[in-house]
C-alpha positions in Angstrom: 15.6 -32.3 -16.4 13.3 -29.2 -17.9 10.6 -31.4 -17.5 11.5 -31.4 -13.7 12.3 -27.2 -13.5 8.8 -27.0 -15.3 7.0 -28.9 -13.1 8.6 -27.0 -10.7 8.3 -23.3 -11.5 4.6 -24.4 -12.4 4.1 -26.4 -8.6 6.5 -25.2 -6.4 7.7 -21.3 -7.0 4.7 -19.9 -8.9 2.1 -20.6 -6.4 4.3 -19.4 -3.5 5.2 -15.9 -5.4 1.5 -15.5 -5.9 0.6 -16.4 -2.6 3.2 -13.6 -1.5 1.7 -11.2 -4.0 -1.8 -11.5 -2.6 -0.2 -10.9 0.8 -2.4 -7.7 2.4 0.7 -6.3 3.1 2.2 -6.6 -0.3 -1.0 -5.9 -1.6 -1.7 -2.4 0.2 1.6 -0.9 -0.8 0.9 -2.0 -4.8 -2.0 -0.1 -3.9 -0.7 3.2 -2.1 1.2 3.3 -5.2 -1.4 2.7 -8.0 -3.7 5.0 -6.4 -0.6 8.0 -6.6 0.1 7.2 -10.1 -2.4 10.5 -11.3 -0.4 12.6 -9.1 2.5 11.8 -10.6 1.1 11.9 -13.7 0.1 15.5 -13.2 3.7 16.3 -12.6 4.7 14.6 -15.7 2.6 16.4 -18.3 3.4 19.9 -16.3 7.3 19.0 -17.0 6.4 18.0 -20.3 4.8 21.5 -20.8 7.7 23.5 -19.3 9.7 22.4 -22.0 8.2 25.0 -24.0 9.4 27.9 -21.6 12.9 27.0 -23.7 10.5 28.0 -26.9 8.5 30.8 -25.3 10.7 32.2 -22.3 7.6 34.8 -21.4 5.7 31.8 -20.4 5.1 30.9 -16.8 6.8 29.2 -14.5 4.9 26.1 -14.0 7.1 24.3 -12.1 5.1 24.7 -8.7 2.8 22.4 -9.8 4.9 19.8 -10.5 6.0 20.0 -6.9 3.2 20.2 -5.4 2.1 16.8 -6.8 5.0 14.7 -7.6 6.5 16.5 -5.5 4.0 15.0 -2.6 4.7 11.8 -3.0 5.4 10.4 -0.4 3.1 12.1 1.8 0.4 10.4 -0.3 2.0 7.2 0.5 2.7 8.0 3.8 -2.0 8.3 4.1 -2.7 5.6 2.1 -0.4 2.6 3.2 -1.9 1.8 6.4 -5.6 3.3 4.7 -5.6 0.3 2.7 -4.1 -2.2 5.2 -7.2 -1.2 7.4 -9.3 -1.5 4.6 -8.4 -4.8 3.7 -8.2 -6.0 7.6 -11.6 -5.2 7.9 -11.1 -2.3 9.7 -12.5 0.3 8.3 -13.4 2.6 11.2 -9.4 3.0 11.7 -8.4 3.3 8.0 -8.6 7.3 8.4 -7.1 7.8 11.8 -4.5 5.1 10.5 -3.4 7.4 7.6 -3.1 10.9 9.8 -0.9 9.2 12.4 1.1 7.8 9.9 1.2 11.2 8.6 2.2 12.3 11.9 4.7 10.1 12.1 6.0 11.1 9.0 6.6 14.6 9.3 8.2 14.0 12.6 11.0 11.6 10.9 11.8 14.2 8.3 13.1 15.9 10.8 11.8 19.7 10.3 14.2 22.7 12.1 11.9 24.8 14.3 13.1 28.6 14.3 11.5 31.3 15.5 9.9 32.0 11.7 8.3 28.6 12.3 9.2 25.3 11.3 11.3 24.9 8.1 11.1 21.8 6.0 13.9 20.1 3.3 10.3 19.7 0.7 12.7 17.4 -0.9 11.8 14.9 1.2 8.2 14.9 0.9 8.8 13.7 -2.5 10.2 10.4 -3.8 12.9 10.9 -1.8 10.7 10.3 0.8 9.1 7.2 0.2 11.0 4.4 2.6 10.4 7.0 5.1 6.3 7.3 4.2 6.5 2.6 4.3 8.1 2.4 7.5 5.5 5.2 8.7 2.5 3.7 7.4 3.9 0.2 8.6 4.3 1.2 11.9 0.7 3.2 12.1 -0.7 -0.2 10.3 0.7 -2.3 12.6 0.1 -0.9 15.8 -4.0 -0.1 14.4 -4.1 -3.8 14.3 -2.6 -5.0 17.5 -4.7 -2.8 19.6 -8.1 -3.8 17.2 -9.7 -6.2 19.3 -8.2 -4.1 22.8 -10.5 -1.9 24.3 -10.5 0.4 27.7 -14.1 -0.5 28.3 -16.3 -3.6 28.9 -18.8 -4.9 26.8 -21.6 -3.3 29.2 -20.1 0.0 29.3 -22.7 2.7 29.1 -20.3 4.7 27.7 -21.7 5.4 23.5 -19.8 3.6 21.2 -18.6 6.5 19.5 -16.5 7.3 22.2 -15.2 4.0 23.3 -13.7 4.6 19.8 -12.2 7.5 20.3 -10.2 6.4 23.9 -9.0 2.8 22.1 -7.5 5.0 19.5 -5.9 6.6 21.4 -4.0 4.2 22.5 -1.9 3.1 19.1 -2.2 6.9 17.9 -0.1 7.6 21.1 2.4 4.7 20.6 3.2 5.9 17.0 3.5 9.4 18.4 6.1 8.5 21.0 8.0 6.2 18.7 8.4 8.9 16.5 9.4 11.5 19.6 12.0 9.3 21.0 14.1 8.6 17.7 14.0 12.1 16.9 13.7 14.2 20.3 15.5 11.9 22.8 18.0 9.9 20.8 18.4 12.9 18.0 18.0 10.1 15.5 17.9 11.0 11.9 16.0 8.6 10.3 15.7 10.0 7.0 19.5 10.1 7.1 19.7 6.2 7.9 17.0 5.1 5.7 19.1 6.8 2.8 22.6 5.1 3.9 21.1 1.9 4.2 19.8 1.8 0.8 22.6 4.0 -0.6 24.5 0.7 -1.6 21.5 -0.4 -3.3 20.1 2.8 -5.5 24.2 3.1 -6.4 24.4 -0.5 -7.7 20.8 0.1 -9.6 22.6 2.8 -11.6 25.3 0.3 -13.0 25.4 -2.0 -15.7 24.3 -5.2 -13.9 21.7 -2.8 -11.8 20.2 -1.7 -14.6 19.8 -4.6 -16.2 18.7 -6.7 -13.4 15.7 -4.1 -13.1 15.0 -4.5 -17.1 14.9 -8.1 -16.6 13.5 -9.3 -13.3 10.0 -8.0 -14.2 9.7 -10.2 -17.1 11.1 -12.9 -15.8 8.2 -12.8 -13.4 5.6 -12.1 -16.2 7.3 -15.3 -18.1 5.5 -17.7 -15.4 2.2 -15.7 -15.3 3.8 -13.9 -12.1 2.6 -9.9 -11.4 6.0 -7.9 -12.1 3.7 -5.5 -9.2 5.5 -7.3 -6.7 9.1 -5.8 -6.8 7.5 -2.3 -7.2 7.9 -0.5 -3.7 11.6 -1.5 -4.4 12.0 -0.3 -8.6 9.6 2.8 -7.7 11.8 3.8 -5.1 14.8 3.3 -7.1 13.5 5.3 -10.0 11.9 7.8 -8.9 14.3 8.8 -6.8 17.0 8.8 -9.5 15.2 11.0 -12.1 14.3 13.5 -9.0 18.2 13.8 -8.6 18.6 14.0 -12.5 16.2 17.5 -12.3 17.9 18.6 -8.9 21.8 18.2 -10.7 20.3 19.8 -14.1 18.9 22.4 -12.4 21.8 23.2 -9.8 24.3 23.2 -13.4 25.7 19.5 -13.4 25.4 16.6 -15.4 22.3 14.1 -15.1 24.1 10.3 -14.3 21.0 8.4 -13.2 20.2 6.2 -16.2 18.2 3.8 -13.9 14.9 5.3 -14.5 11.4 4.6 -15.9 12.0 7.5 -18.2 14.8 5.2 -20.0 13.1 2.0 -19.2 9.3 2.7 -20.0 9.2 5.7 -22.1 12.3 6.0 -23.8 13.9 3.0 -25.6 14.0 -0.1 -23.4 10.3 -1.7 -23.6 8.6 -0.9 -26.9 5.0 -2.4 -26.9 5.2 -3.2 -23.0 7.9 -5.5 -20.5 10.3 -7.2 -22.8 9.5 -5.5 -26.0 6.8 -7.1 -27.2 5.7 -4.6 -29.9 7.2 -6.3 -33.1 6.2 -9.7 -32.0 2.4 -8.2 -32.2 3.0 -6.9 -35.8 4.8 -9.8 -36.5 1.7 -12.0 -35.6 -0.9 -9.4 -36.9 0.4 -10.7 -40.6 0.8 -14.3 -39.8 -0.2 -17.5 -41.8 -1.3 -18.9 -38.7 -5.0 -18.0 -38.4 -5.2 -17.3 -34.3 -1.8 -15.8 -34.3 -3.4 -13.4 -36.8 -6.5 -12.8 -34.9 -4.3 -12.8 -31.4 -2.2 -9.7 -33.5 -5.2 -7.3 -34.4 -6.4 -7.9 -31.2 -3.3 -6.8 -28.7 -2.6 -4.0 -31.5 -4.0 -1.0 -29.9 -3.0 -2.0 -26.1 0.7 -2.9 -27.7 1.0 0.5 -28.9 0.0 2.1 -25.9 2.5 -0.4 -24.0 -0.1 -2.4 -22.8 1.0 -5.7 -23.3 -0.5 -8.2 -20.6 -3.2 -9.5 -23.6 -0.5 -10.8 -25.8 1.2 -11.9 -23.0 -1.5 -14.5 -21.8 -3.3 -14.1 -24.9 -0.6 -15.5 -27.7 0.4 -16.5 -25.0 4.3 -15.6 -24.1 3.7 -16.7 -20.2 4.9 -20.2 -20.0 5.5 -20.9 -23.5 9.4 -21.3 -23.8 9.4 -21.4 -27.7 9.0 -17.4 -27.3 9.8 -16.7 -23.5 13.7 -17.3 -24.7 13.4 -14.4 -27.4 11.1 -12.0 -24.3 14.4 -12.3 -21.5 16.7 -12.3 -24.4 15.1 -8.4 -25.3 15.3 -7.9 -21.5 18.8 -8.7 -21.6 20.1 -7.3 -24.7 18.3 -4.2 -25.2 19.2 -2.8 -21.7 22.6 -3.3 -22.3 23.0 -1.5 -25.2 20.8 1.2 -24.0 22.8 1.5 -21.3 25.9 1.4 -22.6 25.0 4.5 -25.2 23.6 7.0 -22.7 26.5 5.9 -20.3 29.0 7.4 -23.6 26.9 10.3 -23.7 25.9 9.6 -27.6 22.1 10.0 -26.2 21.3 12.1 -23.7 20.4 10.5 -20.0 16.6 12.0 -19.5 16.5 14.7 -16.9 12.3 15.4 -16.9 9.9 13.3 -14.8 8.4 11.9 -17.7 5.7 8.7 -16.0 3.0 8.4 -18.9 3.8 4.7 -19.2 1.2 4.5 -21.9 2.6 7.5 -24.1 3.0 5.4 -27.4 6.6 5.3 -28.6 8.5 6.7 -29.8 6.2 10.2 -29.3 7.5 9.4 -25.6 10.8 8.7 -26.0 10.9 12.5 -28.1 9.5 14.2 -24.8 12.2 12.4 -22.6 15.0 12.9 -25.4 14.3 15.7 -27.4 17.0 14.6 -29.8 17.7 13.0 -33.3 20.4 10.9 -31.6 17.7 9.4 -29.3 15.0 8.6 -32.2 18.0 6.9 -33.9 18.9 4.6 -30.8 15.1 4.1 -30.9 15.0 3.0 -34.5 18.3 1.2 -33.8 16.4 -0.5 -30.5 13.2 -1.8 -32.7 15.5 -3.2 -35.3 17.5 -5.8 -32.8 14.3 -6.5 -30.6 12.7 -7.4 -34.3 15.4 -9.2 -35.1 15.6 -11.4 -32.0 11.5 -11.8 -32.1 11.7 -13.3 -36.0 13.3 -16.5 -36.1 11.3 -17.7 -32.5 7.8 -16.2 -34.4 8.6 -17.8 -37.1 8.9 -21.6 -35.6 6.3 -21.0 -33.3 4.1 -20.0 -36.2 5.1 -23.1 -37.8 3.9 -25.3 -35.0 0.6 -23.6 -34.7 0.2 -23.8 -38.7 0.5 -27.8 -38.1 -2.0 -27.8 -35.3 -4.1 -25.9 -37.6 -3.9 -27.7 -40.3 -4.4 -31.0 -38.0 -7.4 -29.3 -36.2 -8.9 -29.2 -39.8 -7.9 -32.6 -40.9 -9.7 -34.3 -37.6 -12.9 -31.6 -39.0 -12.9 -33.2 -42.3 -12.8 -37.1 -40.9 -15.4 -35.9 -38.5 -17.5 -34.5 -41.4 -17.2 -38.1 -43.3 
């Protein structure tokens, strides 16, 4: 039987999940995303600065800067979705003209309320807020850029310059994604924002429980336990996250509770992963000690990655990915670690983060300080990296056994070989 669900996961669902990962769809949005990351990163440190206004109250308000690039989020999405699409279509000569009608599109499905000062904007929802409404822009733009590629107004001996046979073929999808936008908003007064936001309510309110929150700490490793990108679910945990520590801030600020515990903040750079997905951290100081001469070397080497929660090179390196002695003890942190985490910010013993806080590779627990400024949170931490050692020890240690055998047969064969 497991030799039947191995030869499975290895032939049947691992080749189609990385077949779907590769998909240029899939792909683009990974992409839109990755190359947003330093925005939000901007915003993070600027949050992380305000929080000496509470120390200093002359300093200044540097708040603006933190909207004006997380806080542009999804506009930057909105660009570079159907950019990159293009891009990897070979269409290059539409990859800019892709992103400004998807732009168009966008800004047109917030819905903005013209007035005679000029057109006023919810800037809420150019943020993360934003972001299903920036992927169904940018899929629209992308799509209809590629149906009309190989149409054209003009035959193949026009005299017309090329140039300019460009401009009227682009015309065409620009034009499409326009009136798309004009007839859900302007003749069927359709809110789309609105829709896109009841839709997934049922899902960002079931992220924010118990099994949510733990299916998000989970399914990511899972993935990475059969060599599998966790990249692949990120338009879905982005959205989901981003969006919840955005309504942490608004609530804060407007005098009311944060509730969203669902966010990377908790997951990434507060107590949840320490050393990377599924806690791998102590099993890398673990090895870095070890009898076992390549665990030792495989240790010192994923060290200084580990620390700053880089953990893919002990991942494939030791390697975790399709080993089960210590893939059961990497979903077992995923599992029990959430839960417990969970369960102490939802009693209010910790305090549920309320900053954008993104810098996955702030080494803990120096980030989990800046999303927590507490003692109660460094002592869930502590508490954290005691359990996730614990639960790493007794798999390290029989795995370290085995390798010590084929060690010390690896030498023995050496020795015959030498006689």
């Amino acid at each position: 039987m497991m030799n039947k669900l191995i030869d499975w996961l290895n032939n049947g669902l691992t080749p189609r999940v990385n077949k779907l990962s590769k998909n240029v769809w899939i792909q683009s949005i990974q992409n839109a995303i990755m190359l947003s990351l330093p925005m939000i990163f901007v915003g993070s440190l600027i949050s992380v600065i305000s929080l000496l206004k509470n120390i200093w109250p002359s300093m200044p308000d540097l708040n603006p800067i933190n909207q004006f690039s997380f806080g542009l989020f999804s506009i930057f999405v909105a660009f570079l979705l159907p950019y990159q699409i293009m891009d990897k279509k070979g269409l290059s000569k539409k990859k800019v003209l892709a992103g400004f009608s998807s732009i168009c599109l966008f800004m047109m499905l917030i819905r903005p309320e013209f007035t005679d000062a000029g057109a006023v904007f919810d800037f809420n929802r150019f943020g993360a807020a934003g972001m299903l409404v920036a992927l169904f822009s940018g899929m629209v733009s992308a799509i209809l850029m590629n149906l009309f590629a190989k149409i054209s107004l003009f035959g193949k001996n026009s005299p017309i310059p090329d140039f300019v046979q460009q401009w009227f073929d682009n015309m065409i999808p620009i034009s499409i994604t326009l009136f798309i936008g004009y007839i859900l908003i302007y003749v069927f007064n359709f809110d789309f924002f609105a829709m896109v936001i009841w839709i997934f309510s049922p899902i960002t309110d079931i992220a924010q429980t118990l099994p949510g929150f733990v299916l998000i700490c989970f399914l990511p490793v899972l993935l990475y336990s059969f060599g599998i990108s966790s990249w692949i679910i990120t338009p879905i945990t982005f959205t989901i996250c981003l969006g919840a520590i955005a309504a942490n801030t608004a609530a804060v600020e407007a005098g009311l509770p944060a509730t969203n515990i669902t966010t990377f903040e908790v997951i990434y750079c507060g107590w949840v992963f320490i050393g990377g997905q599924g806690g791998t951290l102590p099993l890398v100081l673990m090895m870095s000690r070890s009898k076992s001469q390549r665990l030792k070397a495989v240790g010192k080497a994923t060290l200084v990655p580990s620390i700053f929660n880089i953990n893919e090179p002990v991942i494939f390196g030791t390697p975790i990915a399709w080993n089960f002695t210590l893939i059961i003890p990497f979903l077992l942190n995923s599992l029990i670690i959430p839960i417990i985490v969970y369960l102490v910010l939802s009693a209010g013993w910790v305090s549920i983060p309320d900053t954008l806080f993104s810098i996955y590779q702030m080494p803990l627990p120096i980030a989990t300080w800046l999303v927590c400024p507490e003692v109660q949170g460094l002592i869930l931490f502590a508490v954290v990296v005691v359990i996730n050692s614990l639960i790493w020890f007794p798999f390290f240690k029989a795995y370290e056994h085995q390798c010590l055998e084929e060690e010390a047969q690896q030498q023995d064969d050496f020795d015959l070989s030498l006689e």
